[in-house]
C-alpha positions as CSV (number, residue, x, y, z in Angstrom):
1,X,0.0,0.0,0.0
2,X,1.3,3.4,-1.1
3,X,2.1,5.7,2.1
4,X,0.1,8.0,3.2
5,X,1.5,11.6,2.6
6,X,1.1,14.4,6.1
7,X,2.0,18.1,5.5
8,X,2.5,19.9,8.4
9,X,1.6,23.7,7.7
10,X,2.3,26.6,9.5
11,X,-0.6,29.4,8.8
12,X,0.7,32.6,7.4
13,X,-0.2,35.2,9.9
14,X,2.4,37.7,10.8
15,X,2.4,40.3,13.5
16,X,5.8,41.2,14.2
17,X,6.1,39.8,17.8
18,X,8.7,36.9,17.9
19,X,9.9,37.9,14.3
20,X,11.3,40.9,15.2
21,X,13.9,38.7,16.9
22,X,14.2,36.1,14.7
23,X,12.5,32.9,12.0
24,X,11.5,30.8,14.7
25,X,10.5,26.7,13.9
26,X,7.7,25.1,15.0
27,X,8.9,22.7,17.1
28,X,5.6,21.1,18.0
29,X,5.6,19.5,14.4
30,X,9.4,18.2,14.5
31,X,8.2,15.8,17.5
32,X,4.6,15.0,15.8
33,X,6.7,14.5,12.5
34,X,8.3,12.1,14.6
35,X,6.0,10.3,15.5
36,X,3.9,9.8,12.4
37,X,6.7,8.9,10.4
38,X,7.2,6.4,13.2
39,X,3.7,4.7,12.0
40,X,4.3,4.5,8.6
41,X,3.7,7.9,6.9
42,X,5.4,10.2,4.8
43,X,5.7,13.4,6.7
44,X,6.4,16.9,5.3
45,X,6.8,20.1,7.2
46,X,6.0,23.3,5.6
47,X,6.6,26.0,7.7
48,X,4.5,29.1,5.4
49,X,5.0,31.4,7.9
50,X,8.6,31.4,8.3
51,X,8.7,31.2,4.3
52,X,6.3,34.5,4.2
53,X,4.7,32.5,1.9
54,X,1.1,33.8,0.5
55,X,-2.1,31.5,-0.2
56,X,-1.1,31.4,-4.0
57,X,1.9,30.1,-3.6
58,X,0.9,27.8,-0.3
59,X,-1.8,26.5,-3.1
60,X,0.8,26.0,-5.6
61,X,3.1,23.8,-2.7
62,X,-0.3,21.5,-2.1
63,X,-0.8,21.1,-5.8
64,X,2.7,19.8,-6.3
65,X,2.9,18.0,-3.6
66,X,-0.1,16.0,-3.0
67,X,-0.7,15.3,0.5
68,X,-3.4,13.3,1.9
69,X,-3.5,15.1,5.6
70,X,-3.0,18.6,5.8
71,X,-2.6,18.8,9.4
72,X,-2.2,22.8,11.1
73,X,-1.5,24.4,14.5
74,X,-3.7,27.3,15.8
75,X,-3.3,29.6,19.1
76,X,-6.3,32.3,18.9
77,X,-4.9,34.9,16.7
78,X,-4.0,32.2,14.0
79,X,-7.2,30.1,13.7
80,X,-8.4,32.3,10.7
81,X,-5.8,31.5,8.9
82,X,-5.7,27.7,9.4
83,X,-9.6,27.5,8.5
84,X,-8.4,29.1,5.4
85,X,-5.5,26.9,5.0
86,X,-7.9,23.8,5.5
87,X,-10.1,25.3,3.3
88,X,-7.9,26.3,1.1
89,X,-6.9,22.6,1.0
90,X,-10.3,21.0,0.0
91,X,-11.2,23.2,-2.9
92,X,-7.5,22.0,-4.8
93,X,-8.7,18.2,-3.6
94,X,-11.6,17.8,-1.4
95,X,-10.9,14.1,-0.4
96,X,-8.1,15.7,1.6
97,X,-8.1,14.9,5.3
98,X,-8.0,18.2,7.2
99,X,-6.6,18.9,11.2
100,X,-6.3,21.4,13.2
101,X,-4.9,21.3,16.7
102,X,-2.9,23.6,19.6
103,X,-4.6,25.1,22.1
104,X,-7.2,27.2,20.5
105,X,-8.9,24.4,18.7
106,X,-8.4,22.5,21.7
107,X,-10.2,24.4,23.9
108,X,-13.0,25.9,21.1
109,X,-13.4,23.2,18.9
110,X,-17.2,23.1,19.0
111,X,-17.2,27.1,17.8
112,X,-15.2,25.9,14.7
113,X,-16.9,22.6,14.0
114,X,-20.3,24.7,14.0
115,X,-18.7,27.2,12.0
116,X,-16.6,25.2,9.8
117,X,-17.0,21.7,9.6
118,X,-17.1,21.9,5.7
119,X,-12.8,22.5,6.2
120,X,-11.9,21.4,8.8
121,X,-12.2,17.3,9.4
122,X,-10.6,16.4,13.1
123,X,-9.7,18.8,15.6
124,X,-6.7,17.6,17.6
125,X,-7.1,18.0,21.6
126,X,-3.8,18.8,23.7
127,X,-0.8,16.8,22.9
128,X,-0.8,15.5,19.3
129,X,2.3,12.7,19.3
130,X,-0.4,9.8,19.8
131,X,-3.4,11.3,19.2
132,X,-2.8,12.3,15.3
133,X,-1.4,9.1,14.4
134,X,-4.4,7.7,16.3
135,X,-6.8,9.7,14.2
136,X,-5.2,8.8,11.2
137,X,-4.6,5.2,11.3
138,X,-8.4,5.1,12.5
139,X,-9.7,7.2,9.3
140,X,-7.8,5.4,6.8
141,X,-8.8,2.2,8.1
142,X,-12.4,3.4,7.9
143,X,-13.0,2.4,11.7
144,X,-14.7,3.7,14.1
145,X,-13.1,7.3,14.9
146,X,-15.2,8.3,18.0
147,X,-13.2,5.6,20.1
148,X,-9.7,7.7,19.5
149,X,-9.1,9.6,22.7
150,X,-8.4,13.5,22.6
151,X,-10.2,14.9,18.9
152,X,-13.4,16.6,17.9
153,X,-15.2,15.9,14.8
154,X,-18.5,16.4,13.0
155,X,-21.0,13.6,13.4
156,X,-23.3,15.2,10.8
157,X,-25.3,17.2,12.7
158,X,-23.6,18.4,15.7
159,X,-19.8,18.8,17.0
160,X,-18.6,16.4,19.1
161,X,-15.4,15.3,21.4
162,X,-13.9,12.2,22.8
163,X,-12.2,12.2,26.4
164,X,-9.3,13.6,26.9
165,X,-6.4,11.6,26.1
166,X,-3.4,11.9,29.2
167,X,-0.5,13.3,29.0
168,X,2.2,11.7,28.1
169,X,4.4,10.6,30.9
170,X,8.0,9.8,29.3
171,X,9.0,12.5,27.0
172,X,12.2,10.8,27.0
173,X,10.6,8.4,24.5
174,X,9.5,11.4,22.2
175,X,12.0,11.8,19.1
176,X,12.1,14.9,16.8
177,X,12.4,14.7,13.5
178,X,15.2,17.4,12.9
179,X,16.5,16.1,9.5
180,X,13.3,17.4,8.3
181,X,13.9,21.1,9.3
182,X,14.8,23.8,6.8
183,X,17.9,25.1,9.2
184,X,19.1,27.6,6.8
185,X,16.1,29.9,7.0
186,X,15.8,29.8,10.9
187,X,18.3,33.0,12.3
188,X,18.8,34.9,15.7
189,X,18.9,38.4,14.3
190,X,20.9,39.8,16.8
191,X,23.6,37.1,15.8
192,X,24.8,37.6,12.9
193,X,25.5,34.2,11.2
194,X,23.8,31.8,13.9
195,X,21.3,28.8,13.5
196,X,18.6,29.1,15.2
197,X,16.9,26.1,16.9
198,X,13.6,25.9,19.4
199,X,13.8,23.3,22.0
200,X,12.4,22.2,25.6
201,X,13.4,20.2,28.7
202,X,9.6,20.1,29.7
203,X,6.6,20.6,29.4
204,X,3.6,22.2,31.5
205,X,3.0,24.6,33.8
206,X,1.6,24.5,37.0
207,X,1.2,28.0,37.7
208,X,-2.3,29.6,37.9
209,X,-2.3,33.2,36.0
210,X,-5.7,34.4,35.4
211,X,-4.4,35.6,32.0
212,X,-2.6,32.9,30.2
213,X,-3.7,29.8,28.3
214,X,-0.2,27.4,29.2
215,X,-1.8,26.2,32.7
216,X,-5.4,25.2,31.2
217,X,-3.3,23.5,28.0
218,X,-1.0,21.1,30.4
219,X,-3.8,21.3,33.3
220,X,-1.4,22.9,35.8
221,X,0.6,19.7,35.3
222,X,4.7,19.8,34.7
223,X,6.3,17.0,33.3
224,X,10.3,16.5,32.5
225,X,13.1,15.1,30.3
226,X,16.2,13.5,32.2
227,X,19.0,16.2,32.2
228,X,20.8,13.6,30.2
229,X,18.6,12.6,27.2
230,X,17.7,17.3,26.9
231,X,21.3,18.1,26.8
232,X,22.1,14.6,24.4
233,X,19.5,16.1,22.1
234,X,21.4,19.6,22.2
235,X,24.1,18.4,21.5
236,X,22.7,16.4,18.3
237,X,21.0,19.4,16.4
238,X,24.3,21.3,17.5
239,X,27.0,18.7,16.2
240,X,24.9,18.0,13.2
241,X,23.3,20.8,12.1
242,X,25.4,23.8,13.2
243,X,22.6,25.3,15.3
244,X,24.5,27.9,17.5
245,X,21.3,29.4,19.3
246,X,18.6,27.9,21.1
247,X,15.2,28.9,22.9
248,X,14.5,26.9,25.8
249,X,10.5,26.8,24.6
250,X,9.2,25.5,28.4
251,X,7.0,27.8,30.7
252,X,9.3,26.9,33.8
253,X,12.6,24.7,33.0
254,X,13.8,25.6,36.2
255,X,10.8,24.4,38.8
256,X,13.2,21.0,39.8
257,X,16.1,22.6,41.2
258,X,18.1,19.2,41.2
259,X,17.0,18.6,37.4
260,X,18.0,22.0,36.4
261,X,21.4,22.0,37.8
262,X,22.2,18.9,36.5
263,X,21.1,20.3,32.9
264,X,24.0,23.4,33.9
265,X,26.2,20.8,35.0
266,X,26.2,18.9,31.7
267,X,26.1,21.9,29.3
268,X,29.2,23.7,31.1
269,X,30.8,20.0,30.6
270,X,29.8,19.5,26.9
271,X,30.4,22.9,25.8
272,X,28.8,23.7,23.1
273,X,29.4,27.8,22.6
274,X,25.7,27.9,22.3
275,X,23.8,31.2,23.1
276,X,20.7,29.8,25.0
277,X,17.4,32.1,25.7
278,X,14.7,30.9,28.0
279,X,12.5,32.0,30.1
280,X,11.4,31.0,34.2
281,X,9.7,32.3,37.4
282,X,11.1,35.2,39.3
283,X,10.6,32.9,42.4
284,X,13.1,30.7,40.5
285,X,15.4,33.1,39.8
286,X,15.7,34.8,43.6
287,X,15.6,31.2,44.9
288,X,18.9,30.3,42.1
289,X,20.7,33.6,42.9
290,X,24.0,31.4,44.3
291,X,24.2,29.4,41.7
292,X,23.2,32.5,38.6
293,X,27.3,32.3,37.7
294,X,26.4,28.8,36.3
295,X,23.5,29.9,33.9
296,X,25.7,32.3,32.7
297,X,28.7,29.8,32.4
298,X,26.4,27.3,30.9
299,X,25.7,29.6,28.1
300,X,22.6,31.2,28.8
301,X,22.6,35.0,27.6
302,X,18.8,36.1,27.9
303,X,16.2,35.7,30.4
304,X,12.5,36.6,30.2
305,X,10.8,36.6,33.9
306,X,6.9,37.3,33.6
307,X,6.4,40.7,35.5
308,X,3.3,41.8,34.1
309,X,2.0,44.1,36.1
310,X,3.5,46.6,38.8
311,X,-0.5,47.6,40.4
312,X,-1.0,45.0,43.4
313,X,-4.6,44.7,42.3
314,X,-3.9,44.1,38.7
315,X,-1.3,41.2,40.1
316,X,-3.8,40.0,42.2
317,X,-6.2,39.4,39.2
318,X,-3.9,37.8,37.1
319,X,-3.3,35.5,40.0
320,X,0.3,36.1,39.4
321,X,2.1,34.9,43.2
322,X,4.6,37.4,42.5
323,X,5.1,40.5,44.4
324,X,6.6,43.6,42.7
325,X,9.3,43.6,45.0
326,X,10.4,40.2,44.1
327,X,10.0,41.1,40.4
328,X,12.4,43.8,40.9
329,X,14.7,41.2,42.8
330,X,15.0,39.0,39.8
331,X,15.9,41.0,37.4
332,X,18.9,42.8,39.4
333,X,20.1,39.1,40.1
334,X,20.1,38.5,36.5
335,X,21.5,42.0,35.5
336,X,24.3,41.4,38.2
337,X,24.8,38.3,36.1
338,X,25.6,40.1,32.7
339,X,22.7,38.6,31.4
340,X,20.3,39.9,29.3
341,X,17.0,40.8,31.0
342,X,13.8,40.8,29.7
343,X,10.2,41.3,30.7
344,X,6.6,42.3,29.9
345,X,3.7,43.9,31.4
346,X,0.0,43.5,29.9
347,X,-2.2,46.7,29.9
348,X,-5.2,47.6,29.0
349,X,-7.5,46.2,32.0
350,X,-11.2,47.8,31.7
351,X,-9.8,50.3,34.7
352,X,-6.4,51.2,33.1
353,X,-5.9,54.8,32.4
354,X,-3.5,57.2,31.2
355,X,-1.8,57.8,34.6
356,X,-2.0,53.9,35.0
357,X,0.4,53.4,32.2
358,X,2.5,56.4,33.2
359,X,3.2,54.8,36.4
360,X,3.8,51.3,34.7
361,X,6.7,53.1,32.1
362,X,8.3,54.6,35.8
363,X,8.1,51.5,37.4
364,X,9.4,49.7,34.4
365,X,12.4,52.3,34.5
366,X,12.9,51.4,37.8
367,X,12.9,47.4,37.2
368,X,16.0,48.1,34.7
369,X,15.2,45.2,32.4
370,X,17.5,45.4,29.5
371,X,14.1,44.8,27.2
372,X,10.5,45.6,28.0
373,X,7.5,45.0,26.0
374,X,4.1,47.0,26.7
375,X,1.2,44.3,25.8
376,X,-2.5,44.6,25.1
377,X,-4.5,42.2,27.3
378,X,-6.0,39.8,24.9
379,X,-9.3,38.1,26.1
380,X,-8.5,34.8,25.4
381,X,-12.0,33.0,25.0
382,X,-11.1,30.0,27.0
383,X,-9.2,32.0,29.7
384,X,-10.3,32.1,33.3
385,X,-10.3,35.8,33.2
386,X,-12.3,35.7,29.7
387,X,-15.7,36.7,32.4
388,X,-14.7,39.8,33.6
389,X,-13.0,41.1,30.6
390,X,-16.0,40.1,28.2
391,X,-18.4,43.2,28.8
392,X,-15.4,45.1,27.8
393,X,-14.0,42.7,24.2
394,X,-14.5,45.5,21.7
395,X,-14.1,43.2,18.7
396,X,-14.0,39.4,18.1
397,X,-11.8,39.1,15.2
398,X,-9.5,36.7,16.5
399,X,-6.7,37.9,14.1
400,X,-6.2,41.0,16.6
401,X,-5.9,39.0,19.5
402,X,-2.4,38.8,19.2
403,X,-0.9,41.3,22.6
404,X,-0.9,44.2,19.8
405,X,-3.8,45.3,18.8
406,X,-6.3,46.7,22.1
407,X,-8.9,44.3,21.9
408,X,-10.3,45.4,25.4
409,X,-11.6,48.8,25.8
410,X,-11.0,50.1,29.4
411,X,-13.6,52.6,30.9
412,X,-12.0,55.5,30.7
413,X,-9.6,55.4,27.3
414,X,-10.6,54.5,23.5
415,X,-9.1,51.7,21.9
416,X,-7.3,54.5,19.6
417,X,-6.2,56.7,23.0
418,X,-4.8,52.8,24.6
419,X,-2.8,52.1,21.4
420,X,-1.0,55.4,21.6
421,X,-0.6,54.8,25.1
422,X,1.1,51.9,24.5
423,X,3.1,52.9,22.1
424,X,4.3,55.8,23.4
425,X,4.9,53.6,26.8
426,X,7.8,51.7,24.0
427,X,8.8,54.8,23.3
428,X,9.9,56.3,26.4
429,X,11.1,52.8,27.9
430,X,13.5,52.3,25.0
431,X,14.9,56.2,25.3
432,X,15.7,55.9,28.8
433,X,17.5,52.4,27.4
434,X,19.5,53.7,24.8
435,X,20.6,57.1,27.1
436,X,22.8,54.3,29.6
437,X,24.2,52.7,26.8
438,X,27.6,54.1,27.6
439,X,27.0,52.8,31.3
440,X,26.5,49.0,29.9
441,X,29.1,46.3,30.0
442,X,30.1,45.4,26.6
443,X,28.5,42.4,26.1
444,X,25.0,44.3,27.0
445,X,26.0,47.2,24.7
446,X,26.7,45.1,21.7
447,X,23.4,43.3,22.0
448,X,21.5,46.4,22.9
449,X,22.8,48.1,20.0
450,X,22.2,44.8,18.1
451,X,18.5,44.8,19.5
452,X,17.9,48.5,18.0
453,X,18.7,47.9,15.0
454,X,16.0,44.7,14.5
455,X,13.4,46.8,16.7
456,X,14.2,49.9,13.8
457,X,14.3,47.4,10.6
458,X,11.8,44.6,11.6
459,X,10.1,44.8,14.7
460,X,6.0,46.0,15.5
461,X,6.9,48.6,17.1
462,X,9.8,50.1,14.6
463,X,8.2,53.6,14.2
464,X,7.9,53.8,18.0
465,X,12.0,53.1,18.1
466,X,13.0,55.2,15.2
467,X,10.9,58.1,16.6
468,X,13.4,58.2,19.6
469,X,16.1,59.2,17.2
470,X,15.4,62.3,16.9
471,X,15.0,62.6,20.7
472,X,18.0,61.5,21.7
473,X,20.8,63.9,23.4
474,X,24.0,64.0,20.5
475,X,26.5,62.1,23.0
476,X,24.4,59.8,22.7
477,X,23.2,59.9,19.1
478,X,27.0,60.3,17.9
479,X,28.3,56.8,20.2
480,X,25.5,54.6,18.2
481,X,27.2,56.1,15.4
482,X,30.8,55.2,16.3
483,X,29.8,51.9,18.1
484,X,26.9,50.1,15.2
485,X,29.0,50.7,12.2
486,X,27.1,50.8,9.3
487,X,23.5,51.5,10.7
488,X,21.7,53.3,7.9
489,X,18.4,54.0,10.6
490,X,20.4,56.5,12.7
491,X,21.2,60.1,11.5
């Protein structure tokens, strides 16, 4: 029997967030290609987005390559754009199997059955390693689908889902399929030259932010690789296919203090010269503060703690257990460090106002990450603070729902009044930045000066950036000349 052909698609929706920094893989579908080539199938990974690629020429890829599953990932701002890739998909062959899974369709699967069950065929729940195969092997066998744990489907006249399938409880056992990555597109920008991979340690979270969709995803669980078999696979994409920069992709790599020093242990003994990013808990950080020296000798370079807020109230309604004092904490430890800090804080709250944000910017001053990031509170619909923010949703196009674009209006500000607010929060965050250059190390200069020239060229918020230029006192102005070389943005 001929083999059964998967493409793995990303959608192609862009807004500037992770890009800015880099072409970032999807490494949910390396370890799903694994496993379905695994069972027999001929696996593909398309990554559109990361190509830029439009609908004509994702239709023209299809029609030369002739899959039989088109199978797509969706978080809330992208689900428009994998219904059209599913759809997309049936009108050049409509026997093709369509899938759509990650944690939008996983958690509103029966709004996009009702909607759309004319494109889209299964809806994968949670993890996909077992389930798609699952699905699949089911389907082509014409059996009986409704007995395959974790998917939604149409039954001809109503949505309908299957229990949950668990988690899976070795992830020791799950093997990527890295020979099937395109490495030469995927690039840290702010390293010139590198190869740029995505990978985790763990998986889960078992924090309980109001906000965020990670702890309803993993259901507040956390699950880990041995030290030995996440550094081993390091080592492999490094040895084999030059990658020279790496995002640690989990929500808290660090919650095992025994595991995670074994993990420093090991990459300070392999070493690699890989520039590692990653992000943690602030608890984690003041509770590692002896042993910081070793991140930083293990080749970690960047750390994002989640402040996101500096109002008590608005903390307490995330249900972040993180007090601003601690938050400050963290980030010294890691500035002390010569590590790059970074952070965000989410506005836009129906009882934010102008003087809310004012104080946020101070505050933020007054944190000293190295990189902050001023984000719109997106309602997520499946979020446990989706309630109280839902009087207040001023649009449901999902494809704004992205931390950009103010999708909540707060009581006392427009939508158009919050966006300017926000920007202009960038704006005065990234001034006082780029005044203290002089004042940085030179490792933190170099990638500061590194950072401002993707946030001028690529990033979201590039008009906010190059609007500080003119701003900027001329000792200042004239060192970015001397110290960026060639950097056409500044005067």
């Amino acid at each position: 029997m001929k083999r059964k052909k998967v493409m793995l698609v990303t959608p192609p929706y862009h807004a500037g967030v992770v890009e800015s920094a880099g072409t970032w893989l999807n490494l949910g579908f390396v370890y799903i290609a694994g496993s379905l080539r695994r069972r027999g199938y001929d696996v593909e990974i398309y990554d559109a987005m990361s190509y830029f690629h439009s609908y004509d020429e994702i239709a023209e890829r299809i029609r030369t390559c002739k899959p039989d599953v088109i199978a797509t990932t969706a978080i809330t701002a992208t689900i428009n754009d994998c219904i059209e890739v599913c759809k997309l998909s049936k009108r050049i062959n409509p026997e093709t199997i369509t899938i759509i899974g990650n944690v939008h369709a996983t958690f509103c699967w029966d709004e996009i059955l009702r909607e759309r069950h004319q494109d889209v065929d299964y809806i994968v729940r949670g993890e996909g390693e077992g389930t798609l195969p699952d699905v699949l092997d089911c389907h082509f066998a014409r059996d009986d689908v409704s007995k395959v744990q974790g998917i939604a489907f149409w039954n001809g006249t109503l949505p309908c889902a299957t229990p949950r399938r668990g988690y899976i409880a070795d992830l020791d056992s799950v093997e990527g399929a890295w020979d099937l990555v395109d490495w030469g597109i995927y690039t840290y920008r702010p390293t010139p030259g590198s190869v740029l991979a995505i990978v985790n340690s763990s998986r889960g979270c078992n924090q309980n932010c109001s906000f965020c969709s990670q702890q309803l995803f993993w259901g507040r669980k956390w699950r880990a690789k041995s030290p030995e078999a996440f550094v081993s696979e390091l080592e492999h994409i490094h040895r084999k296919y030059g990658v020279n920069a790496a995002m640690i992709a989990d929500e808290t790599p660090t919650l095992d203090r025994k595991r995670w020093e074994r993990i420093l242990d090991l990459l300070i003994e392999r070493s690699m010269h890989i520039e590692l990013f990653m992000e943690t808990r602030v608890k984690d950080i003041i509770r590692d503060k002896d042993i910081l020296w070793r991140y930083r000798k293990a080749g970690i370079v960047h750390i994002y703690v989640g402040v996101e807020s500096t109002s008590p109230d608005t903390l307490e309604k995330f249900a972040k257990d993180v007090s601003i004092g601690e938050s400050k904490q963290a980030i010294e430890l890691i500035n002390n460090e010569n590590i790059i800090s970074e952070t965000s804080f989410v506005l836009g709250m129906p009882d934010e106002t102008e003087a809310s944000i004012n104080n946020t910017v101070e505050l933020a001053k007054h944190y000293n990450p190295d990189m902050a990031f001023f984000l719109a509170i997106a309602p997520w619909p499946y979020a446990n603070i989706y309630k109280e923010l839902e009087p207040h949703v001023a649009t449901k196009d999902y494809s704004k729902y992205n931390l950009i674009e103010p999708v909540v209006k707060p009581a006392a500000m427009t939508i158009d009044k919050l966006r300017d607010e926000l920007n202009r929060a960038t704006r005065v965050f990234y001034m006082d930045k780029f005044s203290k250059l002089k004042s940085m190390t030179p490792f933190k200069r170099d990638y500061m000066i590194a950072v401002m020239r993707l946030l001028m060229e690529h990033s979201y918020i590039a008009s906010q950036i190059r609007d500080i230029k003119g701003s900027m006192p001329e000792e200042v102005r004239q060192f970015l000349k001397e110290h960026a070389g060639n950097f056409s943005p500044l005067p």
